[in-house]
BAFI-120929 format. One record per residue: x, y, z of N, C-alpha, C in turn. Coordinates in steps of 0.05 Angstrom, whole numbers, plus 5000, padded with zeros to 4 digits. Layout:
XYZXYZXYZ
...
//
This chain:
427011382465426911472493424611342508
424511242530423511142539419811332554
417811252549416311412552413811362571
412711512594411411462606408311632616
406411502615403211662611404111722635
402912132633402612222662400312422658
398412342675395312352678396112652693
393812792702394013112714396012992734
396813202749398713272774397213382797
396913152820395913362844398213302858
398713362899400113402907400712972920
398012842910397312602919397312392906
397912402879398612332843399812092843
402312092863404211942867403111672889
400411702896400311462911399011322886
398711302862398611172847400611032835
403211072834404611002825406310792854
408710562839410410432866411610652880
411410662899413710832932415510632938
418110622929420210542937420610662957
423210542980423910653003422010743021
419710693030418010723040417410633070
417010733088416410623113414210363117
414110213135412209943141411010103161
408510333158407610393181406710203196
405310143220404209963232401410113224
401110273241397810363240397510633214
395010543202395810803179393110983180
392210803211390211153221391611333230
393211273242395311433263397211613241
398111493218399811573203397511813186
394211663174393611983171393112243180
392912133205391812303231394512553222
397012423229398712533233399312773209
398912653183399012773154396812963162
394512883168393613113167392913403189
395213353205396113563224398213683214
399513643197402013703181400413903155
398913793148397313953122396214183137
395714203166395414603169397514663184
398914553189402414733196402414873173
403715093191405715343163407515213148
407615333121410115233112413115213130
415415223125417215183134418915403122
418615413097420515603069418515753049
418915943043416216023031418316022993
415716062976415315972949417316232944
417516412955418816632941422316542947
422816392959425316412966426216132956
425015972946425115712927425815862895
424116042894424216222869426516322872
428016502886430316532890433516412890
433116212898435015992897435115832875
431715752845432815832823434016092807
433216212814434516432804437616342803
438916412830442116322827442716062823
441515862819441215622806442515602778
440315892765440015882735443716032725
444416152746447416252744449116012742
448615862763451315712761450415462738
448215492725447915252704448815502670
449615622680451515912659452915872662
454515722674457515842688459116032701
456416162717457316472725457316332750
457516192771456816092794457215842805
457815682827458615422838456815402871
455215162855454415002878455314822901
455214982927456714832945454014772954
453514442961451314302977451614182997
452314213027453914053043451514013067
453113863088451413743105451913523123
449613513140450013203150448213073137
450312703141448812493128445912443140
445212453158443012453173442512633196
441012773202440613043219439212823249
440012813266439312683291437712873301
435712753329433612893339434912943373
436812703367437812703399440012863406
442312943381444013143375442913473374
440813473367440613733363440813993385
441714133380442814353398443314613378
444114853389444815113380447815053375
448914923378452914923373452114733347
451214483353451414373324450414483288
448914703304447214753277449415023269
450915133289452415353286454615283277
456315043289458914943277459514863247
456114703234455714613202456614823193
454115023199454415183186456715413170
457615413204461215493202462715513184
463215163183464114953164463115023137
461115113127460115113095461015393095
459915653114461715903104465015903095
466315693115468615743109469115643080
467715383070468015313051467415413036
465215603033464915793014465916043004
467916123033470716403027471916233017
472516003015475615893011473615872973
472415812969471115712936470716032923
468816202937468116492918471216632928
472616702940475216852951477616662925
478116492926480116342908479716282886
477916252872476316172853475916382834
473616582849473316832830470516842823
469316572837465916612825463516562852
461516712850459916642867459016392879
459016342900458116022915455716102921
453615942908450715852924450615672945
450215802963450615572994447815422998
447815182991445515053008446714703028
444314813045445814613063444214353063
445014143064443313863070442813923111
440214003111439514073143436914143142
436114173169432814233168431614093149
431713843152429313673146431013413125
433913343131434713073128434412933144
432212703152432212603168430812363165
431312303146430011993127432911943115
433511663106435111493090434111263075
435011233053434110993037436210773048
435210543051436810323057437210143035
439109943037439409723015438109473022
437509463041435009253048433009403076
430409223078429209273096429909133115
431308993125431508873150434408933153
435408903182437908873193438108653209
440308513204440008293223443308313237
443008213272445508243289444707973307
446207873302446007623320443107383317
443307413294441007203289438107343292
437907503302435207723310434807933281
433207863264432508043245430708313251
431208553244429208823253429409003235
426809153231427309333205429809463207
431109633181432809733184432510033197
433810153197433410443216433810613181
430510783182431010943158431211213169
432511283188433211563197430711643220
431611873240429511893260427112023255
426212113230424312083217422411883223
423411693220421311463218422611263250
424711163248424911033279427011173288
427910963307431210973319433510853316
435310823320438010723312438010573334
437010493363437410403374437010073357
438109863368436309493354434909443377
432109453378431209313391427709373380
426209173376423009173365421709513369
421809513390421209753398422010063381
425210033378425810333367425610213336
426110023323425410073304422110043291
421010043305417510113298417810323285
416710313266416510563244414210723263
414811003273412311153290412011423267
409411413262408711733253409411933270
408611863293408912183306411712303303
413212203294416612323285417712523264
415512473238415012623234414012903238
411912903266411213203271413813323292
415413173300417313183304419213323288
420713173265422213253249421113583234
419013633235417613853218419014053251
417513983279418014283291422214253294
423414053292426514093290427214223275
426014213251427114243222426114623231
423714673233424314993243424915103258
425215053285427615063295429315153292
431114883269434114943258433215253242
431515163226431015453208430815723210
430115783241429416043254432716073263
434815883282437515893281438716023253
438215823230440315973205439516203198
436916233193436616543188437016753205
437416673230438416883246441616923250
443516673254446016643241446416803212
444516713198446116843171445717113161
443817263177442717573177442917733197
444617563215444017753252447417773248
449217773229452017823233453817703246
452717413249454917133240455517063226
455717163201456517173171457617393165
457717673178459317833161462117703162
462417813142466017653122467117873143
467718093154468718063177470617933196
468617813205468817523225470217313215
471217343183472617113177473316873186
475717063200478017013216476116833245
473516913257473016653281471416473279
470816383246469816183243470816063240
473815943254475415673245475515613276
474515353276474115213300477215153314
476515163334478715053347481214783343
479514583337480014383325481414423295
481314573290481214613263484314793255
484815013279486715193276488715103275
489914743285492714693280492614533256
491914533242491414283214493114543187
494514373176495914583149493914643133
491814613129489414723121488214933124
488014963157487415133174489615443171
491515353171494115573175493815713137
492415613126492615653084489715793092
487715703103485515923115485516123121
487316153137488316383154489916573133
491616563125493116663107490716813074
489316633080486816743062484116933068
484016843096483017073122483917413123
487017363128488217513123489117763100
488617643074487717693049485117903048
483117803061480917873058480218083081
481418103104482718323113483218483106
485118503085486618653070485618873056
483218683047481218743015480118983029
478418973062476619073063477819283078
480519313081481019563088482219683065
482519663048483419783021480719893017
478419773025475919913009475220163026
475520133057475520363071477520543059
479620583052481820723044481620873019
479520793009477920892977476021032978
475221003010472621133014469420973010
470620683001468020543005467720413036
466520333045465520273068463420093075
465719873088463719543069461719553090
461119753117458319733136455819793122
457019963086454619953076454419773061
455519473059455019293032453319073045
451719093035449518823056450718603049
452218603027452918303020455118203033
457518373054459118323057457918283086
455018253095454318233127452417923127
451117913110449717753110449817563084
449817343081448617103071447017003060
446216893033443116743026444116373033
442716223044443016003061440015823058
441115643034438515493029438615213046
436615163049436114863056435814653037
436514393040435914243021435413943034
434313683017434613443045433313213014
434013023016432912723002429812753008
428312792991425512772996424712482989
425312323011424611963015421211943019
420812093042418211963059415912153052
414112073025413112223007410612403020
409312203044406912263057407612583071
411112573086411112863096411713073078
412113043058413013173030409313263025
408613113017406313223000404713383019
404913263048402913493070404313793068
406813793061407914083072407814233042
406414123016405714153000403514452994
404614632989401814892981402915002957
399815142952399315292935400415572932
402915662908403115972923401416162910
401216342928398416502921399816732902
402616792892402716992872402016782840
403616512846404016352814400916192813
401116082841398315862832399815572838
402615552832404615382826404615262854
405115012859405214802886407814812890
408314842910411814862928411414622948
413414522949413914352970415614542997
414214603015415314753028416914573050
417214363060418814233069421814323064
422814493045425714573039425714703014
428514893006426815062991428414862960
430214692968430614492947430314162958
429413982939429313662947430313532923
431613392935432413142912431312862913
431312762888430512452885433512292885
433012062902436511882903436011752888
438711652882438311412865437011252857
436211082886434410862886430610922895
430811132884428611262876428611412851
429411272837429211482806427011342780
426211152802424910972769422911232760
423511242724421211382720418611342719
416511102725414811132731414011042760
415711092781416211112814414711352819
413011282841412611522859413711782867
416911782859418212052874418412242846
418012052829418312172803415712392805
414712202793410812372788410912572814
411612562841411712772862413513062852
414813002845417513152836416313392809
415113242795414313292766412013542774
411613542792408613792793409613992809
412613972835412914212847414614352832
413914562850414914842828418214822842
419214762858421914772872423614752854
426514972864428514762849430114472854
429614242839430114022854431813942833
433413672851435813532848435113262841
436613092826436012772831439412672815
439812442835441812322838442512122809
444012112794445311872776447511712787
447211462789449711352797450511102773
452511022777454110962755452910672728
449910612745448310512717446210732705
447310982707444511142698445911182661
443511122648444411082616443911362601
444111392585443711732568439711702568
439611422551435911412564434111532585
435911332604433711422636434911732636
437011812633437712082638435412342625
435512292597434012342579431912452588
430612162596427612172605427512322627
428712262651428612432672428112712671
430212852648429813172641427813212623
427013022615423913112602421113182618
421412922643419512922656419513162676
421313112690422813382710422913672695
423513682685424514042671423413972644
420713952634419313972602419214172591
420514492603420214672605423114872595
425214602605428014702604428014922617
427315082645427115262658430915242665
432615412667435315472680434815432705
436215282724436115332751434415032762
432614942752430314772758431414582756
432214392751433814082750437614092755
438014042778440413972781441113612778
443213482764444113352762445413282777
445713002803448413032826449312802811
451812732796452712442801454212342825
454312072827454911912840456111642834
459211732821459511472805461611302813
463311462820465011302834467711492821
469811522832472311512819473311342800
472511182797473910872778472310902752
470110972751468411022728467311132720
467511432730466011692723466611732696
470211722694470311802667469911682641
467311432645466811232622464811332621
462811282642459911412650458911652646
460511892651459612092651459412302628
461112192603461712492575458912362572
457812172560455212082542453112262555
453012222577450612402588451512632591
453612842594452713052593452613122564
454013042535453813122510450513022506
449012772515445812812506444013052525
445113092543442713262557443713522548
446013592530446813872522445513852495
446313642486443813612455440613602463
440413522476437013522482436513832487
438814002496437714272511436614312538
436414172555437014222575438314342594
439214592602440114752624440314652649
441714442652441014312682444314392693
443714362726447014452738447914142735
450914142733451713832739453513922761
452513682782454313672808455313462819
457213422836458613122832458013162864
457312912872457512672894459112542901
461412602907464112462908464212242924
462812242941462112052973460911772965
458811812960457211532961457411332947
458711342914460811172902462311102915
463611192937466511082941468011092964
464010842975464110793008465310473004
466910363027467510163030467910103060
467909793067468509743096471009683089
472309793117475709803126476009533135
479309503136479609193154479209243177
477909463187476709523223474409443221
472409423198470409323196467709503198
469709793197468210053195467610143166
465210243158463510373145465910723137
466010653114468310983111469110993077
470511223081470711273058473011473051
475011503031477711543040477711823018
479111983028479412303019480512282993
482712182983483612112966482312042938
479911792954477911822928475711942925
475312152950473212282943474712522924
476512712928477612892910477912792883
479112552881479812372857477412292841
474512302844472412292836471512712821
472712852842472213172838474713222808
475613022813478413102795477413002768
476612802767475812642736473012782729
472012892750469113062741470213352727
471813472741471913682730473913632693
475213432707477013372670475013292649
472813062656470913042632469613332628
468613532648467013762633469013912628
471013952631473314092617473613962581
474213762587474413652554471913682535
468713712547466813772538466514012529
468614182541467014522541464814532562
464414392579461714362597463014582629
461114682641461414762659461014592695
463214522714463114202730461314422746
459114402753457914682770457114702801
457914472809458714422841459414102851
459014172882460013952892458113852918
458013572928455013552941456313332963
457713382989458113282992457313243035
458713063045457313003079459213133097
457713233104461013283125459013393162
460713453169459513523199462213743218
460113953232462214053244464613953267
463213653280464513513293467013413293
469413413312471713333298470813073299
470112873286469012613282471412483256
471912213268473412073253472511833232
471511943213469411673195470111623170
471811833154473711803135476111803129
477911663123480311623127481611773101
484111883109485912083099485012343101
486312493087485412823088489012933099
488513223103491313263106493513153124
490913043159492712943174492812643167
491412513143492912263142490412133160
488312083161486811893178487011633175
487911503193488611153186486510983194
486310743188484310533198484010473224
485510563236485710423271485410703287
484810903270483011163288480511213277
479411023269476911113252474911073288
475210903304473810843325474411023350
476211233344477211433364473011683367
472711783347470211913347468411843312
468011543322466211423300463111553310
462011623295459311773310457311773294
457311653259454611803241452411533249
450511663248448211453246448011253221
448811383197449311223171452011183156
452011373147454211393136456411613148
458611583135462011703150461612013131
461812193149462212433139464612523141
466012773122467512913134468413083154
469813063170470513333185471313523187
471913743205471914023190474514023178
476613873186479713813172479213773146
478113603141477913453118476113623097
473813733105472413863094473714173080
474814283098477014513089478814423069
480614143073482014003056480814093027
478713913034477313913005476714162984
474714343008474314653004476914712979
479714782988481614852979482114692945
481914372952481714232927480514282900
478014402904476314502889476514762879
477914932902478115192894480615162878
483314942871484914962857482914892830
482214632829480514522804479714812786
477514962808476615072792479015372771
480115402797483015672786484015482758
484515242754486215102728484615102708
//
C-alpha cells in the first residue's frame, strides 16, 4: 500500500503540500486580506449538524438508507434569485418521494448548493480565436465572460460567494422547516413544465398514493399535523472543496469536540483530479471532522483506493467517507468489484455512490458539451448489478441537474435530440439535467432499488 508521512494537522498543513486546481491569483495581498476577513465571518453550517448528517450517513453505509446528492454543476452569482433556489430544490424533494415512497427506505437529501462555485478544469488556459485566457474556474474565482478582464482570478469573489452561499442557506432552511416540504403539498411541487411529461403523470399517480396514506392515518386516529417528519425536512449542503484558501478560512474549532469543521458546508468532497495522496486537498480533508466525499474515476486502482480510506477515515467511523464513482458506463463493471471487495476487506464502512454524469460527457455533432440519459441510467444500472453480485449495498446517486427546463442532455423520456440541445443551452460548465429528465431518472432508481 502505498504510504505517506503526515506531520500534525492544522487548518493550514496543506500549503505544504502541491494545490492542484488552484487559482493564478494576481495579487496575494489582496487574496490574504480577503482570507482573512473570511476567518471572522460566522460559520455558515454549524458542527452539530455536520454531526448529524454523519449520523444518517452511517445508515445508509448499513443499508438502512439512500443517498440522493443533487444539484447544479456550478451555482452562478448572476442567476441567483428566490425561484431558482426554490425550483432545485423542488426537484430533489420530488426525487426524494419518488426514492423513500417507492423504494421503502429513507433518502438523505443533500444538495450540491450554497457554496459550488469553483470547478476544476482540464487545462489552464482557453483559447477562441487564436486569443489564449485563463480558463473560467467558476464565479468563485472569475467570469465566464472571454475577455482579460473577467477572467482575472479576483479574491473579492470569494467574499462574495460566502454572503450567496448564506443567503441560499437562510432560503432552504426556511423552505424546508416553514412548510414547503410538508409531504402534503406533494401534489404542488411539480413544476409546470414538468406536468405534461409521462413521468410527471407516474408522479402524480404516486402523489395521489400518498394522499391516500395520510388520510387513512387520520381515519385511525393518527393525525400527521402531529408528525414533524411529515412537515419538515433535513436538507444538507454539499459543494467540491477546490479553492483550499476559502475552505480553510471558514475552518473552526467546535467548542463541544475540540474537532475542526469546515463550515463552508456541512459535507465537501475531493474530485478526481484532486485526489493525489500526497496533494494538498488530501492533507486538508484528513484533519476535518465533516462528513466528506472524494471522487474515483475509472483509473482509481484498489491501492490509491486503499490508501485514500486509510488516510481519510483511519478511524473507520460509519458515515465519514463516502465513495462517488465516476467511471463511465463502458467500464464500471471491470473497475468497480476490485475496489469495493478491498475496501470491504480492509473494513472500511464507507457509502458507495455512483456519478453517472461525468464519465459519460461527450461533444455532439452540434458541437455541444452533453451527455445522454441512456448512459447515465446505464452507468446506475451496472452499479447497482456489481453491488448486487457482491452482497454490497449501491448506497446512492450523485448526480447535476437544475430546476430549469434547460436543454443540455440528450434523451430522457421526451427523447432529447441533438438539434434541440441549443433551444435552452444554459450551464456555465457542464450539461445538467432537467426537471423531465431528473424525475425520469428519480423513478429509474426507485425501480433498481425495488429489484
Amino acid at each position: 500500500m502505498v504510504a505517506i508521512d503526515h506531520p500534525p494537522w492544522t487548518p493550514t498543513s496543506w500549503q505544504e503540500r502541491p494545490a492542484a486546481q488552484q487559482p493564478e491569483w494576481p495579487d496575494p495581498a489582496a487574496l490574504d486580506g480577503v482570507l482573512k476577513t473570511l476567518s471572522g465571518y460566522p460559520p455558515l453550517v454549524f458542527a452539530g449538524e455536520a454531526r448529524q448528517l454523519t449520523d444518517s450517513l452511517a445508515r445508509v453505509a448499513a443499508g438502512e438508507a439512500y443517498l440522493l446528492q443533487a444539484g447544479d454543476c456550478a451555482e452562478s452569482f448572476e442567476t441567483f434569485s428566490a425561484n431558482s433556489i426554490r425550483e432545485r430544490l423542488k426537484i430533489i424533494l420530488q426525487m426524494a418521494v419518488v426514492l423513500t415512497y417507492s423504494a421503502g427506505v429513507p433518502t438523505v437529501k443533500v444538495g450540491r448548493i450554497a457554496g459550488q462555485f469553483a470547478k476544476p478544469r482540464s487545462s489552464d488556459v482557453e483559447t477562441i480565436d487564436g486569443q489564449s485566457l485563463p480558463s473560467f474556474r467558476g464565479h468563485m474565482v472569475n467570469d465566464v465572460e472571454f475577455s482579460e478582464a473577467a477572467r482575472r482570478a479576483d479574491p473579492a469573489r470569494l467574499v462574495e460567494a460566502y454572503h450567496q452561499s448564506a443567503a441560499t442557506l437562510n432560503l432552504l432552511r426556511a423552505f424546508t422547516k416553514g412548510g414547503f416540504a410538508d409531504l402534503s403539498r406533494v401534489h404542488h411541487w411539480t413544476q409546470e413544465f414538468v406536468r405534461t411529461s409521462p413521468e410527471a403523470r407516474r408522479y402524480e399517480t404516486l402523489a395521489d398514493e400518498i394522499d391516500r396514506a395520510l388520510r387513512f392515518m387520520r381515519a385511525t386516529g393518527i393525525d400527521p399535523a402531529d408528525q414533524a417528519t411529515l412537515h419538515e425536512v433535513d436538507f444538507y449542503t454539499s459543494h467540491e472543496a477546490l479553492v483550499l484558501g476559502y475552505e480553510s478560512a471558514l475552518t473552526r474549532i467546535d467548542s463541544l469536540t475540540g474537532e475542526h469543521y469546515d463550515c463552508s458546508a456541512h459535507m465537501v468532497w475531493i474530485g478526481e483530479r484532486t485526489r493525489a495522496l500526497d496533494g494538498a486537498h488530501v492533507e486538508f480533508f484528513r484533519g476535518i471532522a465533516n462528513p466528506i466525499g472524494c471522487k474515483l474515476g475509472p483509473t482509481a486502482t484498489v491501492e490509491e483506493t486503499l490508501a485514500l480510506c486509510e488516510v481519510l477515515d483511519p478511524d473507520r467511523t460509519p458515515g465519514r467517507l463516502t465513495l462517488i464513482t465516476r467511471i463511465g458506463a463502458e467500464r464500471i463493471a471491470e473497475v468497480l468489484p476490485p475496489l469495493i471487495e478491498a475496501v470491504r476487506s480492509a473494513g472500511h464502512p464507507v457509502v458507495w455512490s455512483c456519478d453517472p454524469m461525468h464519465a459519460n460527457t461527450f461533444t455532439s455533432p452540434s458541437g455541444r458539451k452533453t451527455r445522454h440519459f441512456d448512459q447515465i441510467l446505464g452507468e446506475l444500472r451496472e452499479f447497482f448489478a456489481v453491488h448486487r453480485s457482491l452482497d454490497s449495498w449501491p448506497g446512492g446517486v450523485h448526480v447535476e441537474l437544475t430546476g430549469d427546463d434547460v436543454t443540455e442532455c440528450l434523451g430522457g423520456a421526451e427523447n432529447l435530440a441533438d438539434d434541440q440541445l441549443d433551444l435552452r443551452y444554459e450551464t456555465m460548465c457542464d450539461p445538467r439535467l432537467n426537471g423531465r429528465q431528473s424525475l425520469d431518472l428519480a423513478f429509474g432508481v426507485a425501480d433498481l432499488l425495488r429489484t
